[in-house]
N, C-alpha and C positions, 0 to 999 in steps of 0.2 A: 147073337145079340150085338148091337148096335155100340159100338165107343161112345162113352158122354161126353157131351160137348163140354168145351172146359167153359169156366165162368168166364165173361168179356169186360173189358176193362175198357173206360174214357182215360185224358188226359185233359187236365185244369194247367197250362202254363199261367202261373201271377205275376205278371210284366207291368203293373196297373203303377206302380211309384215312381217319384217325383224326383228322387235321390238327391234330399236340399241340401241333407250333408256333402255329398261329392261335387252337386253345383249343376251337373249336366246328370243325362238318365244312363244309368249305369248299364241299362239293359242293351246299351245300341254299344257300351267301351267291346273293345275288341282282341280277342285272343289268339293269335296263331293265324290275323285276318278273317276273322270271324267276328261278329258281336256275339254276343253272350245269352240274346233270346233266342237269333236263328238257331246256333251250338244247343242248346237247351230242349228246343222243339225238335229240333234234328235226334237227340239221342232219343226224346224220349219216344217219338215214331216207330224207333226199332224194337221197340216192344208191341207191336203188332195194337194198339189199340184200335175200338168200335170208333171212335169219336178222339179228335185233340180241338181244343176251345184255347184260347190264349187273350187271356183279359187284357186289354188297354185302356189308359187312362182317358181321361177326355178329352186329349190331344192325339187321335192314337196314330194320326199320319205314319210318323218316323217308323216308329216299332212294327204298326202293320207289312208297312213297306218292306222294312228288315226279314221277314218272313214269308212272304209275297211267292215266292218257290215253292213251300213247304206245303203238305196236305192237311190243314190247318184253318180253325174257323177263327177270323179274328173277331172279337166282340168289345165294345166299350162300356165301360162302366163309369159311368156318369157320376158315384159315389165314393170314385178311389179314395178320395179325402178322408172317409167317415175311416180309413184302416182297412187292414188288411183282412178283415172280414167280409167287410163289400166287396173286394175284389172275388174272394172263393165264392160267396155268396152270388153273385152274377155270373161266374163260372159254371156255378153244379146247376143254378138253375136254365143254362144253354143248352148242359150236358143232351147228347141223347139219350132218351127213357131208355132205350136196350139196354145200358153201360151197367152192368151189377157191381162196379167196383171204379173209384176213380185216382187215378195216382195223381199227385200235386206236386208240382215242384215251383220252384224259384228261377231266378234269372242268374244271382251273384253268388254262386259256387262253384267258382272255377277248376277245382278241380275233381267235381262231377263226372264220372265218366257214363255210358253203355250197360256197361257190367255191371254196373251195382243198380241202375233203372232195371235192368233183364233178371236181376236177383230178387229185387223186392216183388218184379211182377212174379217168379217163379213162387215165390215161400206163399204171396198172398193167393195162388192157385193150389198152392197145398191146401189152405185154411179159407175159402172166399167168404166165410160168417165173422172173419176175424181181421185185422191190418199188419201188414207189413212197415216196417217205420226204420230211416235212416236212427243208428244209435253215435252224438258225438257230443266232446265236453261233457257228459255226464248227464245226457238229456236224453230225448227223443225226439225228432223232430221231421223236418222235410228234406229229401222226398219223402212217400209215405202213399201206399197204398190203400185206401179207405174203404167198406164196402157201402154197399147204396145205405143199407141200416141203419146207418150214421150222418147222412146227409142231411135232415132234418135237423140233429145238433149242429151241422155247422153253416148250413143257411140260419140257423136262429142266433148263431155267433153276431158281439158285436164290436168293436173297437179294432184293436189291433190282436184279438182271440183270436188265432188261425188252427191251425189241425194239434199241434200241438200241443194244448191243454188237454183237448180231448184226450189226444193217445198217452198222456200222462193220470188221465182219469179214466182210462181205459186197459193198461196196463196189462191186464192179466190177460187181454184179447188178442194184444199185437206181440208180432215175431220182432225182435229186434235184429238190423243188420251189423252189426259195425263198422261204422267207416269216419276213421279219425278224422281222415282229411278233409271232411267236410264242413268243420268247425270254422273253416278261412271263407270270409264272406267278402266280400266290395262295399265298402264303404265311405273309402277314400281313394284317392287315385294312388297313391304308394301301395294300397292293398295289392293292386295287382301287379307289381313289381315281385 
């Protein structure tokens, strides 16, 4: 008898903001000589995905550029502004149809590593009818592995509604990770000091 093919998984990078608070796009500040999109797209690669999409705003020169190396579609979304719903929303609908599962992450979690992208992908291959979800500050949140089932809730997302509600109204679906440390976001430019 034949081994099942495990379920296969996209990659949504959300790089689509403006960062008005920080003044410049947070996505290009740089870590260990890195910006913090390539770093982002880069880890999440190593979880073997079907497809990675990486939304850029409607400027998306700099950020494309930034990732230009990487095996990586870049796409613009023209409605960054409407929140961070357009940005996922123009992401999953790029996705490839293959994708049964899409993991989402952010740009400003610097201390994001491999290991916990390759943990969420591993729990949501336990469960691919159900989500894996980073667990910090006493939430749920992104990364977050999603299965297709739910892509309709979050292309019908509007404002600033990203995966998050969902897996808070979804709760009893998803595996939660732990990882404290991903509570520290870029915000401001002291953030990443």
């Amino acid at each position: 008898m034949p081994e099942p093919v495990p379920a296969r998984h996209g990659v949504v990078v959300l790089a689509a903001g403006r960062s008005r608070r920080l003044g410049q796009l947070k996505q290009l500040l740089s870590v260990d000589g890195e910006t913090l999109v390539h770093r982002a797209v880069r880890m999440a690669l190593r979880t073997g995905p079907l497809d990675c999409v990486v939304v850029c705003g409607p400027e998306p020169e700099p950020v494309a550029a930034s990732v230009a190396d990487l095996a990586c579609r870049r796409v613009i979304c023209a409605d960054a502004d409407l929140g961070l719903s357009a940005s996922l929303r123009c992401g999953l609908c790029e996705l490839d149809a293959h994708c049964e599962g899409v993991l989402v992450l952010l740009t400003d979690q610097p201390e994001l590593d491999a290991a916990h992208l390759q943990a969420l992908r591993d729990a949501w291959l336990a469960d691919p009818a159900g989500a894996a979800a980073s667990g910090y500050g006493g939430t749920l949140g992104v990364p977050a592995l999603l299965p297709r089932s739910w892509f309709g809730l979050l292309i019908d997302g509007t404002g600033d509604m990203g995966a998050r509600e969902l897996l808070r109204a979804r709760k009893d679906r998803v595996q939660v990770l732990p990882a404290p440390q991903l509570e520290r976001d870029i915000d401001c430019q002291g953030d990443l000091e």
